[in-house]
Each structure stands twice: as structure tokens, then as C-alpha cells.
TORLUMDO-273945 format. One record per residue (C-alpha): residue in one letter; chain; residue number from 1; y, x, z. Coordinates in pm, 1 decimal, padded with zeros to 6 digits. Layout:
<sites>
(site a; A; NUM; (Y; X; Z))
...
</sites>
This chain:
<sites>
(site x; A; 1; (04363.4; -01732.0; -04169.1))
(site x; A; 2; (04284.6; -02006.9; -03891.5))
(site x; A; 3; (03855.6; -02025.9; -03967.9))
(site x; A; 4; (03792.4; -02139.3; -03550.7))
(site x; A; 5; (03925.0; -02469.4; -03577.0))
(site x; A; 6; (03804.1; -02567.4; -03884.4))
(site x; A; 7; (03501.6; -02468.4; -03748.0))
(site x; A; 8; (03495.6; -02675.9; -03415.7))
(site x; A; 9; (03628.4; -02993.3; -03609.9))
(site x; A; 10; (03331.7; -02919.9; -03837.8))
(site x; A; 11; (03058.1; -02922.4; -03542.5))
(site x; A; 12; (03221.1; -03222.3; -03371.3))
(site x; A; 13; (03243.2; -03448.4; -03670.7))
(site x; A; 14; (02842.8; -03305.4; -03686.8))
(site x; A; 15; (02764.6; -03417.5; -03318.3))
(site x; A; 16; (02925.1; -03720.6; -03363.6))
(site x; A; 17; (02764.4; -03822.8; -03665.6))
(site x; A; 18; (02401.6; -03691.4; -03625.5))
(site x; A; 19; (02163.0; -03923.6; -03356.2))
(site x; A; 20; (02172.1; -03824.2; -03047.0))
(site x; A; 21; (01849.3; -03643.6; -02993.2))
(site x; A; 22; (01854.9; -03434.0; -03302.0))
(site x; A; 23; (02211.9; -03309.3; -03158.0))
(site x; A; 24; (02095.4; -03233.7; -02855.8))
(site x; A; 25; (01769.9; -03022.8; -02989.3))
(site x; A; 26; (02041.2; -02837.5; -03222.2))
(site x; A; 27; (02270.9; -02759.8; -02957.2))
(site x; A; 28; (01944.8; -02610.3; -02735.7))
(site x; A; 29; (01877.7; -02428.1; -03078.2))
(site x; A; 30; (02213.6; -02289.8; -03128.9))
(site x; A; 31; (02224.8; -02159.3; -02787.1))
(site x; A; 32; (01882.8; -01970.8; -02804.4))
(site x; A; 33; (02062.4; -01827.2; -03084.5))
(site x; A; 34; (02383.0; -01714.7; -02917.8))
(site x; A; 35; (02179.7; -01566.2; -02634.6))
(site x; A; 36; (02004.9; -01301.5; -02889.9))
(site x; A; 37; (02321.5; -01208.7; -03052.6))
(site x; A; 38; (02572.5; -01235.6; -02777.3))
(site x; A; 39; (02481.3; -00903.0; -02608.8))
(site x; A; 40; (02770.4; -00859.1; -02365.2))
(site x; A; 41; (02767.2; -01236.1; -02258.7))
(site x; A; 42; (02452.6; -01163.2; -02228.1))
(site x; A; 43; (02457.7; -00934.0; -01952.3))
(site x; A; 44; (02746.6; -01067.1; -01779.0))
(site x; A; 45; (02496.9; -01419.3; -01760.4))
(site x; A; 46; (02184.3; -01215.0; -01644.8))
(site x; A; 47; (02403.7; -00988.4; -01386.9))
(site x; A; 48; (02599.9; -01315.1; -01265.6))
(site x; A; 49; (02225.3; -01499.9; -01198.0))
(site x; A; 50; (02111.3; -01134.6; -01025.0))
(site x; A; 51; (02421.4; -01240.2; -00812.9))
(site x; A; 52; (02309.4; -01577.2; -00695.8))
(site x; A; 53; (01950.0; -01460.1; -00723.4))
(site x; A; 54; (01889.1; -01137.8; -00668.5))
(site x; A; 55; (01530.8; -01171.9; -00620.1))
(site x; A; 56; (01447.1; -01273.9; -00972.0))
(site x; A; 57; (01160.5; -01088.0; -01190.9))
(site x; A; 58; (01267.2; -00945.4; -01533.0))
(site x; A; 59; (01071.6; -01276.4; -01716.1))
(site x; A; 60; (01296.5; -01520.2; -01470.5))
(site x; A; 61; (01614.5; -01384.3; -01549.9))
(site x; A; 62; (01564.6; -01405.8; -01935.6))
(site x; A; 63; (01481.3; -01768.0; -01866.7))
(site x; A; 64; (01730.8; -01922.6; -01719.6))
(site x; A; 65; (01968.4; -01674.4; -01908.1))
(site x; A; 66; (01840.8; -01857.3; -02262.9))
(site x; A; 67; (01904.9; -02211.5; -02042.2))
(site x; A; 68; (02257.3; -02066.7; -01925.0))
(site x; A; 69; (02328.8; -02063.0; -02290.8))
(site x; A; 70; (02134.3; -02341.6; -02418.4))
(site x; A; 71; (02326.0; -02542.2; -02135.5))
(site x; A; 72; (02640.0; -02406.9; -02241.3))
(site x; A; 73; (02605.2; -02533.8; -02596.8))
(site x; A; 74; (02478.2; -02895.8; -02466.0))
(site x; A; 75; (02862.8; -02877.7; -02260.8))
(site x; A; 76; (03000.0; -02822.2; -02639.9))
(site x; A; 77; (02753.2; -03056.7; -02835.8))
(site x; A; 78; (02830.5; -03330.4; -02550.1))
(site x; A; 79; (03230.3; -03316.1; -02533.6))
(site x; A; 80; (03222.6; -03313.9; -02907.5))
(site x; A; 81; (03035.9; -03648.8; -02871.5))
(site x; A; 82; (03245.0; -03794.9; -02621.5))
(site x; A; 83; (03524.4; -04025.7; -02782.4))
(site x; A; 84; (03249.2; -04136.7; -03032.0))
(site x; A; 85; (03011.7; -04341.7; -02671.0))
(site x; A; 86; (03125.9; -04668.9; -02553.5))
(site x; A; 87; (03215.2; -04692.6; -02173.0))
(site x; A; 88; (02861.6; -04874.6; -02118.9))
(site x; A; 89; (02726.2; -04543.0; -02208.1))
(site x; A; 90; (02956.6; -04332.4; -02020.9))
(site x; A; 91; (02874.3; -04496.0; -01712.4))
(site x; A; 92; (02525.0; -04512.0; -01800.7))
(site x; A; 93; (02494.6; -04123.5; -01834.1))
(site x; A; 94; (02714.3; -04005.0; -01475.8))
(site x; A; 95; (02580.9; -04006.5; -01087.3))
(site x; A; 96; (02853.3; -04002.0; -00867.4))
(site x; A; 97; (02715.5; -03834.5; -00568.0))
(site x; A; 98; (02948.8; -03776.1; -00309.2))
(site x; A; 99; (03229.3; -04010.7; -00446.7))
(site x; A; 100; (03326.8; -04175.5; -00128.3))
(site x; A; 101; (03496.2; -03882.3; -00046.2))
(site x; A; 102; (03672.7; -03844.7; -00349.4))
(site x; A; 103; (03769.5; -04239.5; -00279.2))
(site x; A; 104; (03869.4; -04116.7; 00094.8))
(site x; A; 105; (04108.8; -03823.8; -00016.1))
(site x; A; 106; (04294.3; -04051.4; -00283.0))
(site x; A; 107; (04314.0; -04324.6; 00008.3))
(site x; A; 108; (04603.1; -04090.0; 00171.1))
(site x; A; 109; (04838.4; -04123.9; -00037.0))
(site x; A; 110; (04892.4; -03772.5; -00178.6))
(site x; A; 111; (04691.4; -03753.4; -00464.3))
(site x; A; 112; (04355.8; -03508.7; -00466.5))
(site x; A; 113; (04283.0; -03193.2; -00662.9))
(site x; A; 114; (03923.1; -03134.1; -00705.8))
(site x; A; 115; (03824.9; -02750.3; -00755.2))
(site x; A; 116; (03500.0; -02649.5; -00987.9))
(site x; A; 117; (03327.2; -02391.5; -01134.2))
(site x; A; 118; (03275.8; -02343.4; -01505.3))
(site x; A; 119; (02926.1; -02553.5; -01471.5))
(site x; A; 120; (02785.2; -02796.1; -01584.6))
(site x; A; 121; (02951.7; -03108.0; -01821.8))
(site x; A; 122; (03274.1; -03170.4; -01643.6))
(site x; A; 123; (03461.7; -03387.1; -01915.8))
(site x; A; 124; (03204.1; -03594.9; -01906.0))
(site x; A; 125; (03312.7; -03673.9; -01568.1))
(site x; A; 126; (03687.8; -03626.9; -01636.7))
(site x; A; 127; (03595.8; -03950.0; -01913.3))
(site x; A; 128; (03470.7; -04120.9; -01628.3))
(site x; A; 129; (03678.8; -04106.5; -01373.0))
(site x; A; 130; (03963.5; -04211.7; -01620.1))
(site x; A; 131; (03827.1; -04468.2; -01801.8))
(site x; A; 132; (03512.6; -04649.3; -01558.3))
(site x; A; 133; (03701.3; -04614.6; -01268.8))
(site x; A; 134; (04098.5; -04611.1; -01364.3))
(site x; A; 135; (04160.4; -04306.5; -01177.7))
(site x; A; 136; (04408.8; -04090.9; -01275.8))
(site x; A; 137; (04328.2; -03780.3; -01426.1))
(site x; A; 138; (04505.9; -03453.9; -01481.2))
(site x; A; 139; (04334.8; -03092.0; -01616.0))
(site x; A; 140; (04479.4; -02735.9; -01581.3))
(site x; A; 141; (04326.6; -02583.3; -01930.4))
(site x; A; 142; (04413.7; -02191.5; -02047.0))
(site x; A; 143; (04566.3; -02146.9; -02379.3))
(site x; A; 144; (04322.0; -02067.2; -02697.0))
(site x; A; 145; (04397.1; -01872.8; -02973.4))
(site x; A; 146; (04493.5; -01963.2; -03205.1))
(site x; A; 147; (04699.6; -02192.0; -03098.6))
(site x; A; 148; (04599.1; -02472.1; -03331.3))
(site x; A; 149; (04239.1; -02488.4; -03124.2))
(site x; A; 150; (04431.8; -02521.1; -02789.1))
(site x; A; 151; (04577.1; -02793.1; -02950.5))
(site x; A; 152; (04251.7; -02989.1; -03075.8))
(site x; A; 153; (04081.2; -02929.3; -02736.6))
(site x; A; 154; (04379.7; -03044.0; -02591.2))
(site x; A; 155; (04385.2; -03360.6; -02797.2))
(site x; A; 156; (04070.6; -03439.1; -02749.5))
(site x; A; 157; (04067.0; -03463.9; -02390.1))
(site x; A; 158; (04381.8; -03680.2; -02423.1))
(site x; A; 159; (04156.7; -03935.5; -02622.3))
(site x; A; 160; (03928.6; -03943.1; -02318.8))
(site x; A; 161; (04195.9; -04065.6; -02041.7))
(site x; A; 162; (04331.0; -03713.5; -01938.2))
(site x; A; 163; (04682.6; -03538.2; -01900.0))
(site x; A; 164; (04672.4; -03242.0; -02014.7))
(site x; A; 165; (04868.1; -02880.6; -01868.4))
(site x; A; 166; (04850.9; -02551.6; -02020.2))
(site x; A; 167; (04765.3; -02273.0; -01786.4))
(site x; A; 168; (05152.2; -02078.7; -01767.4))
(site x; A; 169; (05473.0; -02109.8; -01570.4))
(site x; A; 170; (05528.9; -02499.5; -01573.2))
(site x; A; 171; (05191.8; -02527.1; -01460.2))
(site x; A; 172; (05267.9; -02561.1; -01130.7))
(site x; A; 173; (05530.5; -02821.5; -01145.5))
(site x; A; 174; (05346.8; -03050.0; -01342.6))
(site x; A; 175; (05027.2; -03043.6; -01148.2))
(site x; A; 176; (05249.7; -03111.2; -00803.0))
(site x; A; 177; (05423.4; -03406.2; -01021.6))
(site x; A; 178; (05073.8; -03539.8; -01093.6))
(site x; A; 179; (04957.4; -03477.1; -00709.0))
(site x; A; 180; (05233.1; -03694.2; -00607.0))
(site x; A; 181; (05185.4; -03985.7; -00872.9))
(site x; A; 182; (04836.2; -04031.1; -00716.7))
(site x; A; 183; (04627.9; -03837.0; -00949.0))
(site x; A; 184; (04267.8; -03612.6; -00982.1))
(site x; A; 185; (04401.5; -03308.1; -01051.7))
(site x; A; 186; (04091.1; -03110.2; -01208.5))
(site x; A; 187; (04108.1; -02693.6; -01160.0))
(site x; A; 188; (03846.7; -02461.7; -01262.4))
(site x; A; 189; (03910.4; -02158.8; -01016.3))
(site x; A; 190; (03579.8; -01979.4; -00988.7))
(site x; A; 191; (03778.7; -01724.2; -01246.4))
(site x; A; 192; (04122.1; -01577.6; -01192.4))
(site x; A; 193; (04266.6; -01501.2; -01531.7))
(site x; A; 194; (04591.4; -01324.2; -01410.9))
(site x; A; 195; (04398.4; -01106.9; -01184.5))
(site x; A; 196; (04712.8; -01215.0; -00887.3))
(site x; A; 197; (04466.8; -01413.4; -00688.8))
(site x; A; 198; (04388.9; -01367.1; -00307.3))
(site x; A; 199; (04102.6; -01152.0; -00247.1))
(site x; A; 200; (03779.6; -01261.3; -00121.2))
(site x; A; 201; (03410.6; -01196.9; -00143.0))
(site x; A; 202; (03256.3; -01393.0; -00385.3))
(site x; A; 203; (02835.9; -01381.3; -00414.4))
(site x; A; 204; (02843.1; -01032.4; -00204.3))
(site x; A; 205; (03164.1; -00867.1; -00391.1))
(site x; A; 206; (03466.9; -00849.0; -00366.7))
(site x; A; 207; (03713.7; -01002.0; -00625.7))
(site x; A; 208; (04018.9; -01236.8; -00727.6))
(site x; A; 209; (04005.9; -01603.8; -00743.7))
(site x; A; 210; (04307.3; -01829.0; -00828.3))
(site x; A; 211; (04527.4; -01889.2; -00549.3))
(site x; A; 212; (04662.6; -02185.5; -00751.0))
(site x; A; 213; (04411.4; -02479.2; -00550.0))
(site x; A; 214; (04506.8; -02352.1; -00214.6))
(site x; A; 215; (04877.1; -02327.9; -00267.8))
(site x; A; 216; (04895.0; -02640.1; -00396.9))
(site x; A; 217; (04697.9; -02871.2; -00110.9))
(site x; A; 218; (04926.9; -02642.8; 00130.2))
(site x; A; 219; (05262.9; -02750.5; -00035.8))
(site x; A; 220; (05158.2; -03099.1; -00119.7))
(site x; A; 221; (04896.8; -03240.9; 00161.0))
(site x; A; 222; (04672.8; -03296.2; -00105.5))
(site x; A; 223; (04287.4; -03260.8; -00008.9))
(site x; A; 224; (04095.3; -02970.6; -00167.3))
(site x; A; 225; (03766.2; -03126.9; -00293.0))
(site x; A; 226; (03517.2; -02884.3; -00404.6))
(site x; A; 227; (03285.1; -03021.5; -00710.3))
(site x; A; 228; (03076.5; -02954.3; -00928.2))
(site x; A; 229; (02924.0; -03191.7; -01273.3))
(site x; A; 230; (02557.0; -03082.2; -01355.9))
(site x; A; 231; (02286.2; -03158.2; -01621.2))
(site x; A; 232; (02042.7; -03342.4; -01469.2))
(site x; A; 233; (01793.9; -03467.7; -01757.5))
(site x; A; 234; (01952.4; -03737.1; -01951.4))
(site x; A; 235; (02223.5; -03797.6; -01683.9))
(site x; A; 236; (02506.8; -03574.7; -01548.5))
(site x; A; 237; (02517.2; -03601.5; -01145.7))
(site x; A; 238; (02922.5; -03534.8; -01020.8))
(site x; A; 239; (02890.8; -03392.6; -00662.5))
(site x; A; 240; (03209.7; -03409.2; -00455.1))
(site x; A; 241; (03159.6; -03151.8; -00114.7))
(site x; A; 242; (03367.7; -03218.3; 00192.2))
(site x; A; 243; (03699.5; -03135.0; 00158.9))
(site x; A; 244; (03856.9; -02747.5; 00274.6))
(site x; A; 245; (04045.8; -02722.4; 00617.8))
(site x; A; 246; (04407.1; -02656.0; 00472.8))
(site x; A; 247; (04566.2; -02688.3; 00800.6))
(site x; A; 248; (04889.1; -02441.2; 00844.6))
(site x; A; 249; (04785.1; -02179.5; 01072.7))
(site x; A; 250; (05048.4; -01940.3; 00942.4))
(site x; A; 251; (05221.9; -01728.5; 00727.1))
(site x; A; 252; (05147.9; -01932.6; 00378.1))
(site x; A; 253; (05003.0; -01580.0; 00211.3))
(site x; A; 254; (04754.3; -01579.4; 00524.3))
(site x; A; 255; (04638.4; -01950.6; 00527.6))
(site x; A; 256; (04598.4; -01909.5; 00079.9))
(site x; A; 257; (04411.3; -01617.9; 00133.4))
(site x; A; 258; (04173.5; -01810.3; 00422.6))
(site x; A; 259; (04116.8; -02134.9; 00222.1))
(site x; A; 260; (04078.7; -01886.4; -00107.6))
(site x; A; 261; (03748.2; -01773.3; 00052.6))
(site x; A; 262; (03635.7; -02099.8; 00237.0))
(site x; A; 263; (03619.9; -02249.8; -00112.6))
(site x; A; 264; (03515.6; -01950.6; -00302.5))
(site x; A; 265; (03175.0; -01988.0; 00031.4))
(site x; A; 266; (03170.1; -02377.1; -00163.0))
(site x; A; 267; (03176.5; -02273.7; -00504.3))
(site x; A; 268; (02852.8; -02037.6; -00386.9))
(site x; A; 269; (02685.3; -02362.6; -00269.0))
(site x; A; 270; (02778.4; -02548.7; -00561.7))
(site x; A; 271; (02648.4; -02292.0; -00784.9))
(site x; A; 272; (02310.8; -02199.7; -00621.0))
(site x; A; 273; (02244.2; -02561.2; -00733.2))
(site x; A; 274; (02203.1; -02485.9; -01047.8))
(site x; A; 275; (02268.5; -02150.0; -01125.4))
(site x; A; 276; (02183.9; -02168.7; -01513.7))
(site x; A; 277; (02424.2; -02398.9; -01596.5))
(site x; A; 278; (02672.9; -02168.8; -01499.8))
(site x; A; 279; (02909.7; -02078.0; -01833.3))
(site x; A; 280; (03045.6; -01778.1; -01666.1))
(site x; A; 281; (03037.6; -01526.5; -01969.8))
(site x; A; 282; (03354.4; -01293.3; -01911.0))
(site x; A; 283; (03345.6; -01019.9; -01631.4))
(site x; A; 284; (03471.2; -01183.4; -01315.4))
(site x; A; 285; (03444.4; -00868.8; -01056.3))
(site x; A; 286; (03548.0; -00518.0; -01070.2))
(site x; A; 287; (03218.9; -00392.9; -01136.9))
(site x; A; 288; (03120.5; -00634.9; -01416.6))
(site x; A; 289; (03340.6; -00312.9; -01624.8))
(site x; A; 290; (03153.6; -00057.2; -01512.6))
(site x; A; 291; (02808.9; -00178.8; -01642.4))
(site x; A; 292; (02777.5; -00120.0; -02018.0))
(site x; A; 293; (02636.5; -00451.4; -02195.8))
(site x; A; 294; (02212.2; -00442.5; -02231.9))
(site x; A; 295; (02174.0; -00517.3; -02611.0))
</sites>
């Protein structure tokens, strides 16, 4: 028996309905709450901030791992809430910063796929861009289980403005389709989830990212736009990074491989930004599975 979905339609129809403030203090409350109980997410949080921090005293790193997951529950409590706000408040709560790029790359013609981490609110931005600024938008998304949740999260970002594509074989076809109708193609890629990615280091260690972004601005011209969407008090600041060199420079396994680890180098700068509102909770390197979870 299905109980997720239920579940998630339950808390939406919640975040919707309750004001605004008490959702927000019982999405921080929630997450306080996962962060005692989730023992192996957990870790993974507090060795992925020893990563970007490595510096960090025992009473640091149990703070911002509580705000990695009270942040990570705000991402939850605030896409729940997002067909429910009127565009005034949409473009009331996001700071473009770094946009004229953005503007710059869709200027040639070839659409522009914009590559983030797992940080942050990004629908908040995908809402934007679709429906403020009548950009285009299409998202990569992996497949849930069961399949009736992949289904609500996918309808749900369809009500804000964006095309959806599972993660799978079509994937790529669809996503060079959008690329050449003119589109934001959106691609979270600080986690490979086949494990086939190019190589690269990645925070001091070595490990996979998707090779999807860079073989897809090297078949289709489109710029590579590294970006992240942050918390920042009552607003949500988008930040839009110069784009990669994807010049050919030559064999295509070579030149993925290259601009694989020049973005996975912007992904770090991204991330040291705001390193607790990183919702990396699954192993991501080869060590992360040879360190037993702290309970």
C-alpha cells in the first residue's frame, strides 16, 4: 500500500492552507526533528560540511547540520506552497543576481542549460523564470517510488510553468529538443546516480559526476551556466556564474571529462556559499561507504 503520497498531498494541502509564518516555524521544527532521527543522513550532512569545511569544531558542525535539515524542510514546506502565491509574490520573494548572463546565453540562439547543486529553493526560481519572465523552462527530475509520487511532483512543477523529463533513456533527446526550442534547461549534477560519470575531484576526492551537462553544451552549442538558488532571509537570491569553456579541444570523452571538473571547481564555489543549505543526504564519493553512520 501507497502511504508516501498520501502523505506529501497531506503536508502540501497543510502548507498551503496554514499562514505563512506558522508553516515556516513547522517546517524548521520538522527538520530539527529529522536531524535526530535520521542517523545516516546525518552523517553523510556532517561529513559533506567537514568537506567544504574541514576546519569546523564538533559544536559548528552540529549547527549548521540541524540548519542543513531545517533548510531542507523549508525547500519542501516552500514548493508545497508554490501554486497557492500570486506572481506579485513570486517576484517579490527572488533576487536575480547574475541574470544578465543568463539573458546573454539565451541571446545566441541555442537555448541554455543551467547546472546546480541540490541547494537551496530552486523551483522557486524555476516558477520564476517561467512565469515573471516568460522564459522557457525545462527540468531533468529522477524517478520516485512509487511511481504515483513521481507523478505528483511531476505535476506539480507542471502547474508552475515547467516541462517536465524523467531521468532515463529519452532523457537526452528531449532535453536537446528543448535546447533547440530556446529553453532553460535546469540539471542538478552535483550527484551522479548511474555511477557512469567522468571522473573528477570534487571537494578534495575523487568521484563521479553526471556527464549529462557537458555532453549536451558540446553537441548542442548551448552555454553551461553554473547556478545556484539560496535562502537568504525572507527572499531566495538565484546566482548565475559565468558560463564553462566548452570549446572542442578533442576527442569528445576528453573535452566531457575537462568541462566535468571545471564545473564540478563551480559547483565548489557555489556551495561554499552556503554550505548548510546543501540537501546532499545520500553518499556521493567512494568513501562516504566506508564510514559507518554516527547515531
Amino acid at each position: 500500500m501507497d502511504l508516501v503520497t498520501p502523505a506529501y498531498r497531506a503536508g502540501a494541502l497543510l502548507a498551503r492552507r496554514a499562514p505563512a509564518r506558522l508553516a515556516a516555524a513547522t517546517a524548521r521544527r520538522l527538520g530539527r526533528t529529522a536531524y535526530l532521527a535520521a542517523g545516516e543522513r546525518r552523517a553523510q550532512v556532517e561529513r559533506n560540511l567537514r568537506r567544504v569545511h574541514p576546519e569546523l569544531s564538533e559544536r559548528e558542525l552540529h549547527r549548521l547540520a540541524i540548519e542543513t535539515f531545517e533548510s531542507y524542510a523549508r525547500y519542501y514546506e516552500e514548493s508545497f506552497r508554490l501554486p497557492g502565491l500570486s506572481l506579485a509574490e513570486i517576484d517579490a520573494g527572488f533576487r536575480p543576481e547574475g541574470y544578465e548572463r543568463l539573458k546573454a546565453a539565451l541571446a545566441e540562439g541555442k537555448g541554455a542549460i543551467m547546472a546546480l547543486p541540490h541547494l537551496g529553493g530552486w523551483e522557486w526560481a524555476g516558477f520564476w523564470l517561467a512565469r515573471i519572465a516568460q522564459i522557457p523552462v525545462t527540468v531533468v527530475v529522477e524517478r520516485l517510488e512509487p511511481p504515483a509520487l513521481f507523478e505528483w511532483f511531476a505535476a506539480l512543477r507542471r502547474s508552475l510553468g515547467m516541462e517536465v523529463v524523467p531521468l532515463g533513456p529519452e532523457a537526452g533527446t528531449a532535453t536537446a529538443r528543448a535546447l533547440k526550442a530556446g529553453h532553460v534547461l535546469a540539471l542538478l549534477c552535483d550527484r551522479d546516480l548511474t555511477g557512469t560519470g567522468p571522473e573528477v575531484e570534487f571537494f578534495g576526492e575523487r568521484t563521479t559526476l553526471p556527464g549529462g551537462p557537458a555532453t549536451l553544451a558540446l553537441r548542442t552549442g548551448a552555454p553551461l551556466l553554473p547556478t545556484a538558488i539560496y535562502f537568504d532571509g525572507d527572499v531566495r537570491t538565484g546566482v548565475v556564474l559565468d558560463p564553462i569553456d566548452t570549446t572542442r579541444q578533442g576527442r569528445l570523452r576528453d573535452d566531457v571529462q575537462r568541462i566535468t571538473q571545471d564545473l564540478a571547481h563551480a559547483l565548489e564555489e557555489l556551495i561554499r556559499r552556503a554550505p548548510e543549505q546543501w540537501h546532499l543526504l545520500q553518499p556521493n564519493w567512494p568513501s562516504d561507504h566506508e564510514v559507518p553512520a554516527r547515531r
